[in-house]
Structure formats: structure tokens, C-alpha cells
N, CA, C and O atoms as a Tinker XYZ file with bonds, in Angstrom:
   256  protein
     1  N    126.733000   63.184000   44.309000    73     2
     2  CA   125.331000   63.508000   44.490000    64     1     3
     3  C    124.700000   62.504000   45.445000    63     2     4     5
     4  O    124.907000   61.301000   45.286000    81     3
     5  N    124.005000   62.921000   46.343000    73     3     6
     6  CA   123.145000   61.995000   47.037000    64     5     7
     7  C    121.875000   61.514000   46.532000    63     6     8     9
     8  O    120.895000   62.250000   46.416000    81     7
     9  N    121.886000   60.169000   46.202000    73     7    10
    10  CA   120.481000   60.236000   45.761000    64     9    11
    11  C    119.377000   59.830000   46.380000    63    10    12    13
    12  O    118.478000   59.545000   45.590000    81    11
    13  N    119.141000   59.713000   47.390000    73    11    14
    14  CA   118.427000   59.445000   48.213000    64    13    15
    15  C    117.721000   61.047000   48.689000    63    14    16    17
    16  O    116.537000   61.372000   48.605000    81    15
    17  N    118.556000   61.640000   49.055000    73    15    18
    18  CA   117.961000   63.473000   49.093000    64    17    19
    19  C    117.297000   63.524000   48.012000    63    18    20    21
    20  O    116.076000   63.542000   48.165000    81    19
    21  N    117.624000   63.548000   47.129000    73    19    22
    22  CA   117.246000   63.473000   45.371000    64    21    23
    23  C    116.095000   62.991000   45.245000    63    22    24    25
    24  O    115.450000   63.684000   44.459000    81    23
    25  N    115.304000   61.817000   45.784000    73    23    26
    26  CA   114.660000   61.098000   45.619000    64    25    27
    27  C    113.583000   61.721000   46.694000    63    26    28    29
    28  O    112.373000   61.727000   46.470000    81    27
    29  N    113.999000   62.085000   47.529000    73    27    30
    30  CA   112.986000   62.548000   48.555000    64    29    31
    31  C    112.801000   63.841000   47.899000    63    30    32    33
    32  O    111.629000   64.182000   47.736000    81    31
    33  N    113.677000   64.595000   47.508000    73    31    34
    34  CA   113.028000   66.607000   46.708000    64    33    35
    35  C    111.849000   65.414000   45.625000    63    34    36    37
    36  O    110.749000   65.899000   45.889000    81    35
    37  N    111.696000   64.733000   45.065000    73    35    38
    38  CA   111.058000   64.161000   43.828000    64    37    39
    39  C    109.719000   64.343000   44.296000    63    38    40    41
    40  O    108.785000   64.826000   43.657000    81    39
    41  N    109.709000   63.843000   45.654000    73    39    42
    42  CA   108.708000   63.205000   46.433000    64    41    43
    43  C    108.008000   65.086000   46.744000    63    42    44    45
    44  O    106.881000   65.450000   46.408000    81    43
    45  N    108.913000   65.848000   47.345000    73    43    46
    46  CA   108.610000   66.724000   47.630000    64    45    47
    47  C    107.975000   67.643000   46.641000    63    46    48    49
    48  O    107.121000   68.486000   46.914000    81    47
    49  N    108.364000   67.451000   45.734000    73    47    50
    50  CA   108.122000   68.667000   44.151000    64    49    51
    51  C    106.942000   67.729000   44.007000    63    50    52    53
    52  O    106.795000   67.714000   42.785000    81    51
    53  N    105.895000   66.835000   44.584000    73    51    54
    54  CA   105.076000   66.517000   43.883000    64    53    55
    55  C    104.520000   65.123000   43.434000    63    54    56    57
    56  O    103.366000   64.694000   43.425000    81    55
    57  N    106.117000   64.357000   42.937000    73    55    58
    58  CA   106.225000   62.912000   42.990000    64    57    59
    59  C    105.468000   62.367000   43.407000    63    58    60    61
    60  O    104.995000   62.897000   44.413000    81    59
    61  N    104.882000   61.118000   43.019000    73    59    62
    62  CA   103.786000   60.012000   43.656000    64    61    63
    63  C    104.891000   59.237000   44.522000    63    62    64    65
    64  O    105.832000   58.501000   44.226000    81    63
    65  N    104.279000   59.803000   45.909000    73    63    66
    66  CA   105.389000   58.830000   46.864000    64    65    67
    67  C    104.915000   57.620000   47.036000    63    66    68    69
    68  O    105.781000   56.976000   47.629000    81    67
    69  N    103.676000   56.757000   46.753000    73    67    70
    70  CA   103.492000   55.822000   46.977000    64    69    71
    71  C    103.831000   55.279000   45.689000    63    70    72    73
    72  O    103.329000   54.176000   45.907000    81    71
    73  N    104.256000   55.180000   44.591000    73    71    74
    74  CA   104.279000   55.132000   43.450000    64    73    75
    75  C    106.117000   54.635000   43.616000    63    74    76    77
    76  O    106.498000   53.467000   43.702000    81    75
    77  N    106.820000   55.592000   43.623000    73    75    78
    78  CA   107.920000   55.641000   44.025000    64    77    79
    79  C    108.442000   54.223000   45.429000    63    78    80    81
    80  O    109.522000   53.645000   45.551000    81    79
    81  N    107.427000   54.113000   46.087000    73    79    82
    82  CA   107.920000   52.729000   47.369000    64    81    83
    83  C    107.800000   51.940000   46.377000    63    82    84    85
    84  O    108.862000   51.318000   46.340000    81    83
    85  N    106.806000   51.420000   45.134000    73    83    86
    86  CA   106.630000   50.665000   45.067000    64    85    87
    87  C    107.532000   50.274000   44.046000    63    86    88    89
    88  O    107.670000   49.053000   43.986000    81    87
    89  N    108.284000   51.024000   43.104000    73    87    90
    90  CA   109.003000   51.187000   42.768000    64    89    91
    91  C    110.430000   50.613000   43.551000    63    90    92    93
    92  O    111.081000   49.755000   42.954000    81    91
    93  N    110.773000   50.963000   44.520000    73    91    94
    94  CA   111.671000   50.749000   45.105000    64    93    95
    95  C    111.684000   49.600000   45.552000    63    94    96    97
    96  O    112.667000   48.961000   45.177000    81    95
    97  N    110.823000   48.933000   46.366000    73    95    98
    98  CA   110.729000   47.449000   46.949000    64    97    99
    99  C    110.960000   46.384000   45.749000    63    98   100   101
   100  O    111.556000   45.315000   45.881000    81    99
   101  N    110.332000   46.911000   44.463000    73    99   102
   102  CA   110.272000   45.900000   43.464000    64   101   103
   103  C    111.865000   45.459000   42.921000    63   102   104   105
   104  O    112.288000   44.396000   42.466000    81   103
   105  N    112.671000   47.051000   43.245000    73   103   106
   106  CA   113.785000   46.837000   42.607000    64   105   107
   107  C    115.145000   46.123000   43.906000    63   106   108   109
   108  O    116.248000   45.687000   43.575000    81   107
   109  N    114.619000   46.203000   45.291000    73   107   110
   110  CA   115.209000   45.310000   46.061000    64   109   111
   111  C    115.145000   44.175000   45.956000    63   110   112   113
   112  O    114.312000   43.421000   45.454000    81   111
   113  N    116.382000   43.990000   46.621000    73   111   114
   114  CA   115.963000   41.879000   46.664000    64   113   115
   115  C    115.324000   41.779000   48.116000    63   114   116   117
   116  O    115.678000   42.538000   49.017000    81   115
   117  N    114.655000   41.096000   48.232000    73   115   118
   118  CA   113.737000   40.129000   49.364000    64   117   119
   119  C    115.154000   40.270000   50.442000    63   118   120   121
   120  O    114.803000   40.977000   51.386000    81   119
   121  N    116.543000   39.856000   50.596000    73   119   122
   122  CA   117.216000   40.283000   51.769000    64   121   123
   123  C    116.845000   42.025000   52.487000    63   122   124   125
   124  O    116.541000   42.328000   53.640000    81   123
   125  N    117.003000   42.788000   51.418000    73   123   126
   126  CA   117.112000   44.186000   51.609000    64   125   127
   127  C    115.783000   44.587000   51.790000    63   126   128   129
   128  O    115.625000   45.572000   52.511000    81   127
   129  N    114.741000   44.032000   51.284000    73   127   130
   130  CA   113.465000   44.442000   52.025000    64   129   131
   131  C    113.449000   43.956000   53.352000    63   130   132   133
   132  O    112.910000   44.836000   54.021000    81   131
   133  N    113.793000   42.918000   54.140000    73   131   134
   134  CA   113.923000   42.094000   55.224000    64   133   135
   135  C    114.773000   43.067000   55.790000    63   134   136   137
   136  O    114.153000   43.884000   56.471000    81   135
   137  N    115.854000   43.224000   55.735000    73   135   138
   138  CA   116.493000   44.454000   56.409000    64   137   139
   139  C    115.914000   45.635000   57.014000    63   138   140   141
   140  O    115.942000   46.097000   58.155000    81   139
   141  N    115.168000   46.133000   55.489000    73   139   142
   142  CA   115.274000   47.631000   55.977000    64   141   143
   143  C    113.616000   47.497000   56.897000    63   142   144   145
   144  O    113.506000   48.189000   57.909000    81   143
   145  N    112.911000   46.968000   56.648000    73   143   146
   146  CA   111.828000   45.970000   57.879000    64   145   147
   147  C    112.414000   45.806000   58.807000    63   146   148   149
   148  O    112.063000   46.453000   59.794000    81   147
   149  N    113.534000   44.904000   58.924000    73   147   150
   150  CA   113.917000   44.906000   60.752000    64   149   151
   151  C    114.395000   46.232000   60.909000    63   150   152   153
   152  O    113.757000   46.871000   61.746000    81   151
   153  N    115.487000   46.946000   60.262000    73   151   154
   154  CA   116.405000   47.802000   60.820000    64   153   155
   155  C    115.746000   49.026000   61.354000    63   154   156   157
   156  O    116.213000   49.749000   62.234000    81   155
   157  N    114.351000   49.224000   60.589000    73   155   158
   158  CA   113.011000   50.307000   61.088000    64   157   159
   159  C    112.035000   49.916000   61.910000    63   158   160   161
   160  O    110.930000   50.450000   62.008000    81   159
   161  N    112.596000   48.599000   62.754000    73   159   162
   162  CA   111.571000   48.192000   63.684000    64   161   163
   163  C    110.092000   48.187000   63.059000    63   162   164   165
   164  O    109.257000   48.552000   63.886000    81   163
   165  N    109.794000   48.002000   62.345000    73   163   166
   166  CA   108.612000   47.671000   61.636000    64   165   167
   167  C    108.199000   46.026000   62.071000    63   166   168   169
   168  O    109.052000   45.168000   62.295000    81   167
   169  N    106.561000   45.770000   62.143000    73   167   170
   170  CA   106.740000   44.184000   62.543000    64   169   171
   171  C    106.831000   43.576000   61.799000    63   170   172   173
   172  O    106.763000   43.900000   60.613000    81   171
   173  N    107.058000   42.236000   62.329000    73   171   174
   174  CA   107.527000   41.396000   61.287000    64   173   175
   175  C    106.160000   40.354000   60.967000    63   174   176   177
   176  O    105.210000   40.261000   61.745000    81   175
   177  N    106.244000   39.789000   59.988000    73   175   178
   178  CA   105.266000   38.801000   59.080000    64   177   179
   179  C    104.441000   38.063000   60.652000    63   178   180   181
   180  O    104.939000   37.440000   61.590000    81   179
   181  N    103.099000   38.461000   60.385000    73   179   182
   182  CA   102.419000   37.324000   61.499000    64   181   183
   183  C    102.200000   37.898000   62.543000    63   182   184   185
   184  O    101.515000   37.329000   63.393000    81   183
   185  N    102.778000   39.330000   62.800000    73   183   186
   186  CA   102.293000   40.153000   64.202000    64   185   187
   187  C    101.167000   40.776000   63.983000    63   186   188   189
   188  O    100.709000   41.243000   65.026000    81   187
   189  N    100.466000   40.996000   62.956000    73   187   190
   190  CA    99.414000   41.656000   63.111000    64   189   191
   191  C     98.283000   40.714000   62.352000    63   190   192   193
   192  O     98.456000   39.978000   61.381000    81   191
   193  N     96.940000   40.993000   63.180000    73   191   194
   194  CA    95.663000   39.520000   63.404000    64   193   195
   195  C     95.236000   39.060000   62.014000    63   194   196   197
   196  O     94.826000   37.939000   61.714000    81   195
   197  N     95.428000   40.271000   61.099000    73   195   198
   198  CA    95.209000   39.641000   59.552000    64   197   199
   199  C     95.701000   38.370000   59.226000    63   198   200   201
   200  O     96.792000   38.002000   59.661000    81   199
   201  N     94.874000   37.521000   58.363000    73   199   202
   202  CA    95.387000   36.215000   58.163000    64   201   203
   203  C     96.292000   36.215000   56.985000    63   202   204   205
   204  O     96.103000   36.758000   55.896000    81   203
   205  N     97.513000   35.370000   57.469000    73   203   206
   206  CA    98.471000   35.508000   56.515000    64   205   207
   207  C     98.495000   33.925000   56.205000    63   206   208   209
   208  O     98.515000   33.150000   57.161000    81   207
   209  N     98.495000   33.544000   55.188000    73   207   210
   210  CA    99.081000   32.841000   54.685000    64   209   211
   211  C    100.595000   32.281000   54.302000    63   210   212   213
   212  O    101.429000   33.010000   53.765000    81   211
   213  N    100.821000   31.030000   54.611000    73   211   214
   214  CA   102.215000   30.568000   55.221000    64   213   215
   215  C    103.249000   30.693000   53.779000    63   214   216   217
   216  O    104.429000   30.921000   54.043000    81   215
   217  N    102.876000   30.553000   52.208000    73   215   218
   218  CA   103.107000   30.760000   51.086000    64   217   219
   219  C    103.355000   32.173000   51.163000    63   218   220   221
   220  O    104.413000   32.491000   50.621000    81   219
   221  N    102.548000   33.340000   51.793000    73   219   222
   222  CA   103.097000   34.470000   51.719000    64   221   223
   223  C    104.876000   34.984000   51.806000    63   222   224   225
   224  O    105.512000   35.728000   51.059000    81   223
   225  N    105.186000   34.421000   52.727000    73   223   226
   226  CA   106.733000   34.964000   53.602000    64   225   227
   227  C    107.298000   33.573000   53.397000    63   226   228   229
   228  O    107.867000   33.178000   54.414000    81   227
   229  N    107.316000   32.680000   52.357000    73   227   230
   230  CA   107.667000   31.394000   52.507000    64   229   231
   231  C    109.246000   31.132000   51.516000    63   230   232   233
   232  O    109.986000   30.197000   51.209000    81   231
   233  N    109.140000   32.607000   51.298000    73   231   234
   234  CA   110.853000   32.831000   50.564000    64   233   235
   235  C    111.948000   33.726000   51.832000    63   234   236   237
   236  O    113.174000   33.834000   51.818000    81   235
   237  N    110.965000   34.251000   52.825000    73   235   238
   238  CA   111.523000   35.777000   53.583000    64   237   239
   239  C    112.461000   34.588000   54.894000    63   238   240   241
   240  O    111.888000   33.807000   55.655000    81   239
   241  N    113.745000   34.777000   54.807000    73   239   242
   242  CA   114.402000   33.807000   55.785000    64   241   243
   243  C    113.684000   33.849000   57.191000    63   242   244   245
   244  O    112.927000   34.715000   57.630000    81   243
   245  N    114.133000   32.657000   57.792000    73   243   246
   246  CA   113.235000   32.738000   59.048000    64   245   247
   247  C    113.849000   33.618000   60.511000    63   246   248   249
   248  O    113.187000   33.814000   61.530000    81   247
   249  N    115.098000   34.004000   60.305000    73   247   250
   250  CA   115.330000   35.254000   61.350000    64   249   251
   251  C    114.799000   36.530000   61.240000    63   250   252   253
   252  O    115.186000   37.503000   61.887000    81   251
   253  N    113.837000   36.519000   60.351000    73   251   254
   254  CA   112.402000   37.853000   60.573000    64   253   255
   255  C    111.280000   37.115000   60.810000    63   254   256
   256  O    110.199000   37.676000   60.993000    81   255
């Protein structure tokens, strides 16, 4: 079974998809969120003008 298809029909039938990310990020580790962030070209910590705080990303390795 794929569950990732699986997970997206969930989403589709209705599912709280924001409910469900959050779900998901919680159950990654901090590498695999860092990943799937770079690997989707998404930016990384500090590109956008909001003020971030240096304690924020102060676990997230520094090759992101």
C-alpha cells in the first residue's frame, strides 16, 4: 500500500490538511524537516524580512 497516496485521498475526502502537516512535521525529526525544506526549494531560515530570532533555528544544522 502506498501511504502517502493514502494520506493525500484523506486530505481529499475532506481531512484537515493543515491539521494533518502539523501532524506530520511533529512526527519528523528536525534532519527530515531540513531536508524536505531544502529538497522543495523552499527558503531557508532568515530569507524572509520577518524577525527571526537566533534561538529559533539554533538546533537546525548550519548547511540550511
Amino acid at each position: 500500500m502506498d501511504y502517502r497516496n493514502y494520506a493525500l485521498s484523506l486530505v481529499d475526502d475532506g481531512l484537515d490538511g493543515k491539521q494533518m502537516l502539523i501532524h506530520c512535521l511533529q512526527y519528523m525529526s528536525q534532519d527530515d524537516v531540513m531536508d524536505m525544506l531544502s529538497s522543495n526549494d523552499y527558503p531557508a531560515p532568515g530569507e524572509f524580512d520577518e524577525e527571526i530570532t537566533e534561538d529559533s533555528y539554533s538546533s537546525i544544522p548550519s548547511r540550511y
